[in-house]
Structure formats: C-alpha cells, structure tokens
C-alpha positions as CSV (number, residue, x, y, z in Angstrom):
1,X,0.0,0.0,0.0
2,X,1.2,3.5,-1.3
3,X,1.2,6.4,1.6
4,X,0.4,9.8,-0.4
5,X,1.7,12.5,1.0
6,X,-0.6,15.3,2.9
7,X,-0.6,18.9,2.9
8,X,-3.4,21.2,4.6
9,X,-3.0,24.9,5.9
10,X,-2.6,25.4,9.6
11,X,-4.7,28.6,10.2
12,X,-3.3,31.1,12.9
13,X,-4.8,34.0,14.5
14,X,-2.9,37.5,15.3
15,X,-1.9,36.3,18.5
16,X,0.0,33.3,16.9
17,X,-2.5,30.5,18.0
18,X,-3.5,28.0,15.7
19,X,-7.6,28.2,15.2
20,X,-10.0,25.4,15.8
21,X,-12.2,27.4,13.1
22,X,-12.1,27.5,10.1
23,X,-9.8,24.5,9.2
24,X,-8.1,23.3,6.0
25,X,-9.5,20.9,4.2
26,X,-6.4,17.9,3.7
27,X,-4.8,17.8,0.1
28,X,-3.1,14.9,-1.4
29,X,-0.8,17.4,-3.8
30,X,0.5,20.9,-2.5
31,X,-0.3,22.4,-5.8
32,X,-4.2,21.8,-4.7
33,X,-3.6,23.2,-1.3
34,X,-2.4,26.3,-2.6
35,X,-4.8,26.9,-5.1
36,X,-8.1,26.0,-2.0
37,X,-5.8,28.6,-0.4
38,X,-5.7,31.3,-3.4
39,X,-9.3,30.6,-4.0
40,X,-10.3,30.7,0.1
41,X,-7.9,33.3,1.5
42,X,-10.4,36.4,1.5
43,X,-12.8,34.4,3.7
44,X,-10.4,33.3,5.8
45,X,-9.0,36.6,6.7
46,X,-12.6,38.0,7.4
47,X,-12.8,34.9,9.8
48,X,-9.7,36.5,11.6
49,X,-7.2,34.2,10.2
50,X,-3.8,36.1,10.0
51,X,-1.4,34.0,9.2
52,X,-0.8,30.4,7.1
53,X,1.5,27.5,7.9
54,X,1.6,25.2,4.9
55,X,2.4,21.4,6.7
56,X,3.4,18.8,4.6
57,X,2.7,15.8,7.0
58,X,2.5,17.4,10.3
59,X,5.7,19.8,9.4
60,X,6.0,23.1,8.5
61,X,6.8,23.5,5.0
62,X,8.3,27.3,4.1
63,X,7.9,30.3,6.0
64,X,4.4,31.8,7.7
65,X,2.4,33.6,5.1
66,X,0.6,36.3,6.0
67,X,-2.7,37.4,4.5
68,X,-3.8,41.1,4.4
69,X,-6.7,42.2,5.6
70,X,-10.2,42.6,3.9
C-alpha cells in the first residue's frame, strides 16, 4: 500500500495560536492546497485568520504567510 503525502493549511490567528475554526480541508498534492488557499484566502482573513502555515505531513513547509486584511 502506497502512503500519499498530505498537505493542509494550519490557520493562525494574530496572537499566533492556531484556530480550531475555520480549518483546512487535507490535500493529497500541494499544488491543490495552494490553489483551495488562493481561492479561500479572503474568507479566511474575514474569519480572523492572519497568518498560514503550509504542513506537509504534520511539518512546516516554508515560511508563515501572512494574508492582508479585507
């Protein structure tokens, strides 16, 4: 059996905690993840979501991305 790797969006707050809600759906490619997250990122920042952690299977892949205000 073939593990596929997993990528989802952990979802930060201003204060730097991770949120409960909204979550990140899990994404078997990272090239999906980052298009949920180019199509999802303006409701996510009027949720108060500040910042984005992209985790490839439970680690942190690149640097925190933060998204502007709406």
């Amino acid at each position: 059996m073939t593990v596929r790797p997993r990528w989802r969006w952990r979802l930060l707050a201003a204060a730097g905690g991770e949120l409960d809600r909204p979550t990140s759906p899990v994404f078997l490619a990272r090239f999906d993840a980052e298009q949920w997250l180019g199509e999802h990122w303006r409701g996510l920042a009027a949720q108060d979501v500040r910042t984005v952690v992209l985790e490839h299977d439970g680690r942190d892949e690149g640097a925190p991305l933060p998204l502007p205000p709406v």
